[in-house]
N, C-alpha and C positions, 0 to 999 in steps of 0.2 A: 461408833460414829466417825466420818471421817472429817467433821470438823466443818465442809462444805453444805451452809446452814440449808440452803435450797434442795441441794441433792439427797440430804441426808432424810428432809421431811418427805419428800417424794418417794421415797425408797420405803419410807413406813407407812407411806399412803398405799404403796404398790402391795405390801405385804399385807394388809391389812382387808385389801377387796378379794384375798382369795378366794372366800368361800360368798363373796357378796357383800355389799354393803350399801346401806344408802348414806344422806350424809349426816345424819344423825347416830347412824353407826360409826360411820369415820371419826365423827368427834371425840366419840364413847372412845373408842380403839387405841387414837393416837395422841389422844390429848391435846389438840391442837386449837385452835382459835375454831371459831366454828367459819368466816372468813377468806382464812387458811387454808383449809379444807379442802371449800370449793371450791377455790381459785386452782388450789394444783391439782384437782381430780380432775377439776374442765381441761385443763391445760395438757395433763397424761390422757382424757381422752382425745384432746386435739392430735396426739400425736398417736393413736391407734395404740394403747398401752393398756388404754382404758377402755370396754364398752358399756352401754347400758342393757340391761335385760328387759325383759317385758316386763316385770315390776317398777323399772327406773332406778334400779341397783347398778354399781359399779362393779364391774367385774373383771378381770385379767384379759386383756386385747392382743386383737391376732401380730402385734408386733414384737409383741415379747417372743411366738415362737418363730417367727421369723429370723427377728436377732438368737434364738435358743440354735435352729437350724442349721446357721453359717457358721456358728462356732465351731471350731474342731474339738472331740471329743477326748477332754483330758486325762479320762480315767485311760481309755484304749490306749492314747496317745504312748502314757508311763507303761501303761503294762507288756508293751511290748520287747520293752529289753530283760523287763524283769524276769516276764517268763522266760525267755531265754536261758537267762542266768540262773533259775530255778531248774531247769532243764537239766544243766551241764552240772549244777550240783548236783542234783539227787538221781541224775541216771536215768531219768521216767519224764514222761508225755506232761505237759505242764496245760492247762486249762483255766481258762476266766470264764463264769454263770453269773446270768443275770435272772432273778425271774421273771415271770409275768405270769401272771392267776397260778393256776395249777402248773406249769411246767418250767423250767427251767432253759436258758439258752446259754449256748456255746458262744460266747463273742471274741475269742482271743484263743490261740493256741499257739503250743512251742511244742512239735513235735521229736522224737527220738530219731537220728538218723537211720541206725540200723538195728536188725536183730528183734527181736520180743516185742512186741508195745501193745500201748489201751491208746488207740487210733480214733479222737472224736475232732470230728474235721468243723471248722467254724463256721455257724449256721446249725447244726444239730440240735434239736428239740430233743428233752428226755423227761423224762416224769418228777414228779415232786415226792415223791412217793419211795424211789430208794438210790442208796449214792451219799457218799458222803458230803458233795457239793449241795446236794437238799437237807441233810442233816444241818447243815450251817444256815443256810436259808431260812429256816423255820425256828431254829434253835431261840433267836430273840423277839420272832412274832408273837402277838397278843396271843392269848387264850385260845377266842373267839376265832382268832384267824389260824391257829391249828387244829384244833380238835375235829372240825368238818374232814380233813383230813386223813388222821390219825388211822382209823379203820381200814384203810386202805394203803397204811404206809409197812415197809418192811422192819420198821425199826419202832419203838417205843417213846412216850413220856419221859418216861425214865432214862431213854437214852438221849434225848434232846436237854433233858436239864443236865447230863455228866457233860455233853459238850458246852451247855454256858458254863460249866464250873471250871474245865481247863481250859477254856478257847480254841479247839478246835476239834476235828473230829474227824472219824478212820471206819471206815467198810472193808467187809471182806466176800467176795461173791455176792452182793447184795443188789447190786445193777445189772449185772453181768454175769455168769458162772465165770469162773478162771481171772477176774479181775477184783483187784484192790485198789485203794484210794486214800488221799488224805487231803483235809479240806481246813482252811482258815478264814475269818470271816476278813472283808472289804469296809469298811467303815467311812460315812459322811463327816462332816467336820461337828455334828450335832451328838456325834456316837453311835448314830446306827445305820444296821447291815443295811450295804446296797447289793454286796456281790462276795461272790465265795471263790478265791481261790485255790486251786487244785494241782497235786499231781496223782497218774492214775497208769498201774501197770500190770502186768501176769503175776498172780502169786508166789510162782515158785521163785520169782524176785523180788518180791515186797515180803513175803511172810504174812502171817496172820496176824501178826501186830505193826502193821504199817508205821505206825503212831510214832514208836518208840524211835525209830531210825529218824524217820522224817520231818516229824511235827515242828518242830526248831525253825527247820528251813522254814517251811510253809506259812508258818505264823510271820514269821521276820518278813517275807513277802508282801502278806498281808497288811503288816504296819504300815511297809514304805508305801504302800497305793492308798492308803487311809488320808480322810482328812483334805483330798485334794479340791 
């Protein structure tokens, strides 16, 4: 709590109409006066924060992504030096994956100047299905949200619980013929994955144990974009 007793109730009225609420669920939720309640729900919907549904639930209003919109995008913001800096470490093509349902996107790259490289330009859709950057992706989804899956993936169970065990995770040919990878997970302030990321090159320069060279860098990556 920050202490600002007004702002702080609003902010737990706000989180609390995610999924819906009326104001008998607000009360349940937030503990507040029952009052209270509806004074700041009317008051967040005055200001388009709030709206009602066709049941007369509160629900999350179109100003929140408005304000969401104009923000500039923190994670990108950081990741841009970093990959860099992961770049000129490790020699190899540096990548930021986000997902969305089934497939995976390139939102960030720090490409190799010259010579060899695993060239994924930003905007690139790729499957969820093989790549180390989806091995991280799925590694801490529910059950239920991988098994649908799994049938269709080039990698296993068993391989997605060895990377929750070391935190991060390595392909070989598995996207790609001739390309290797190593992926570590992006973390919210809550601990969980948003984004994975990567670096990704020719084998006869990474080896077949990518992991071993790389993993260090890539994880330590991954810590400093966590959290933000």
């Amino acid at each position: 709590m920050s202490g600002v007793g007004v702002l702080d109730k609003a902010v737990v009225i706000l989180a609390a109409c995610v999924d819906g609420a009326s104001l008998a669920e607000l009360v349940e939720r937030t503990k507040l006066p029952r009052a209270t309640a509806h004074r700041l729900a009317q008051a967040l919907e005055i200001h388009r924060m709030l709206v009602r549904d066709t049941q007369g639930r509160w629900r999350p209003g179109p100003r929140l992504g408005e304000l969401a919109n104009a923000a500039p995008d923190v994670l990108l913001t950081a990741a841009e030096p970093l990959l860099s800096a992961l770049r000129d470490a490790t020699g190899e093509s540096a990548q930021l994956y986000l997902r969305r349902a089934d497939e995976r996107i390139c939102v960030a790259a720090a490409e190799r100047a010259s010579g060899l490289r695993d060239t994924v330009p930003v905007g690139s859709v790729l499957p969820m299905v093989a790549g180390s950057a989806a091995q991280i992706l799925l590694a801490w989804e529910p059950p239920e949200a991988v098994m649908p899956l799994l049938p269709r993936c080039k990698f296993t169970g068993r391989t997605l619980a060895e990377v929750r065990r070391r935190g991060w995770a390595q392909s070989v040919a598995e996207r790609e013929p001739g390309v290797a990878s190593v992926s570590a997970p992006i973390r919210d302030r809550t601990g969980r994955v948003i984004a994975s990321i990567s670096i990704s090159g020719p084998i006869e320069r990474l080896g077949r144990r990518p992991g071993e060279r790389h993993a260090m860098a890539v994880v330590r990556a991954g810590q400093r974009l966590s959290g933000l």
